[in-house]
C-alpha positions, 0 to 999 in steps of 0.5 A: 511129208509125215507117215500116215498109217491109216491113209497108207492103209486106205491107198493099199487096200484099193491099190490090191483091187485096182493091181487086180483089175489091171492085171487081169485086163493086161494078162488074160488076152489082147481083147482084154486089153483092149477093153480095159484101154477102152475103159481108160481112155473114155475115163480120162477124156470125161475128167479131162473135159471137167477139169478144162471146163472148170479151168475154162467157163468157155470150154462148157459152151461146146456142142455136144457134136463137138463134146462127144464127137471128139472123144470119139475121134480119139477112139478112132485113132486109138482102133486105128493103131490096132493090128489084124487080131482085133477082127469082129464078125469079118470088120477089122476094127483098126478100119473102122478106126480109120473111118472115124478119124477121116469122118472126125477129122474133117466134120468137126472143124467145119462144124466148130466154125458154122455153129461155134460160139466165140470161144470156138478157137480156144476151145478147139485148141483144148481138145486138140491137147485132150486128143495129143495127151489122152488118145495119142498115148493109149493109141501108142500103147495099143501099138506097143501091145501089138509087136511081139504077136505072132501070125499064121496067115492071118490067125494069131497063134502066139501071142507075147504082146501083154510082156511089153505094157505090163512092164513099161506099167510094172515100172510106174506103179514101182516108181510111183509106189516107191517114191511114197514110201521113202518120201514119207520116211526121209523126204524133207526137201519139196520137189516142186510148188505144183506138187508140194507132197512131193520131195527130192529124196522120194523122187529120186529114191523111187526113180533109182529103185524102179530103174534097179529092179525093173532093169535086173528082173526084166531080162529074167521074166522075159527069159522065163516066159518066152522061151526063145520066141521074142525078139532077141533085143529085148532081153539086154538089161541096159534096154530095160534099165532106159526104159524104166528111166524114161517111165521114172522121169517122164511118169514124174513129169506127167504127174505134175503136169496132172497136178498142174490142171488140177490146180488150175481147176481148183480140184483135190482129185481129177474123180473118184473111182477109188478111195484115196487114189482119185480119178482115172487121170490120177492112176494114169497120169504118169503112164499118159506122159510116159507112153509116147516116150517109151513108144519112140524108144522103142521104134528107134532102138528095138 
């Protein structure tokens, strides 16, 4: 894959205002966060339904109960899966996460089966991947968000949640990021025929360089901004070196996985939120993949 100067000049300039972005939604608070996964996963699920819709003509005969109603589905559970901290005018949001799922979960099939046209069966199995691939992984985020967040009685007065998802996100964009760079230098052998751009040198340079530092500066960064106020576990390298493997090797595996749909629908880019970055499943795609891995990781061991 040969350098191209002017396309890395295209990529950094709107990787700077999308790392801004980002950032300022991970680290100013945990509504911040909120609104920023908001954001994410309704982006996701428009450009996953187009894309299925192009893979799948019967896809586009969905009511518009069905359509909308299963994002919103999603988006419950993704409330569901907060905490106490995320409290509006006396409503706990994760409640009503839970009503939406109930109500959902029971109204869209019986309306998928009076009112669904021929392709009900398929088209109800793309949405149930859509709810496991989209919503499961940012509800699992809102839950990795939430340890570390520290309650008196029912006020939060400490809050170290945003350390977690900026370094398990901080591990992705150094692989990705990574894996570009020396796959435009030295790449020569093709990873994978659903990706051709990718190649075997970028991979595993990207993926050994992400392990490297995130598993060296994490324990550092903890240290530096907890002071003694963070589980204790969290701050052994080796948990830290793992959890950048499972970002590297999983976030791959979910980029080829997007790769895959957008073959399938015959499309350079899943959108175009930014110039020569794509759509927001093109900026998501590998932490989607990821998230749920990390987030058992993390139940199992820590």
């Amino acid at each position: 894959m040969a350098f191209n100067l002017q396309v890395f000049k295209t990529r950094a300039l709107t990787a700077i205002i999308f790392a801004a972005v980002m950032l300022a939604g991970l680290l100013i608070n945990h509504w911040t966060f909120f609104l920023l996964f908001t954001i994410i996963h309704f982006g996701c699920w428009f450009e996953y339904q187009k894309l299925i819709g192009k893979i799948d003509k019967g896809y586009l005969e969905i009511s518009p109960f069905h359509k909308y109603g299963v994002v919103v589905a999603g988006y419950g559970f993704m409330l569901w899966m907060l905490n106490n901290a995320y409290t509006l005018f006396g409503f706990k949001l994760h409640e009503i996460g839970w009503c939406l799922v109930l109500i959902f979960a029971i109204a869209l099939p019986i309306t998928e089966v009076l009112f669904g046209k021929k392709h009900g069966m398929k088209n109800t199995a793309h949405s149930v991947f859509g709810l496991v691939y989209i919503s499961l992984s940012w509800g699992l985020m809102m839950d990795i968000r939430n340890s570390e967040m520290g309650f008196k009685g029912t006020m939060l007065s400490l809050d170290l949640g945003w350390l977690i998802p900026v370094i398990i996100v901080a591990s992705i964009w150094i692989n990705d990021t990574m894996a570009y760079i020396v796959g435009s230098f030295i790449g020569k052998t093709p990873f994978s025929k659903i990706s051709p751009k990718k190649t075997w040198e970028g991979t595993i340079g990207g993926a050994i360089l992400a392990i490297t530092v995130v598993g060296l500066t994490a324990p550092i960064f903890i240290n530096h901004y907890t002071k003694g106020f963070f589980n204790p576990a969290f701050k052994t390298p080796v948990h830290w070196y793992v959890i950048a493997a499972i970002a590297a090797v999983i976030g791959t595996l979910g980029d080829l996985l997007e790769s895959k749909l957008k073959r399938m629908a015959n499309v350079k880019d899943s959108g175009s939120i930014m110039p020569g970055h794509g759509g927001f499943l093109d900026r998501f795609d590998s932490l989607l993949l990821a998230t749920p891995f990390i987030w058992l990781y993390l139940k199992l061991f820590l």
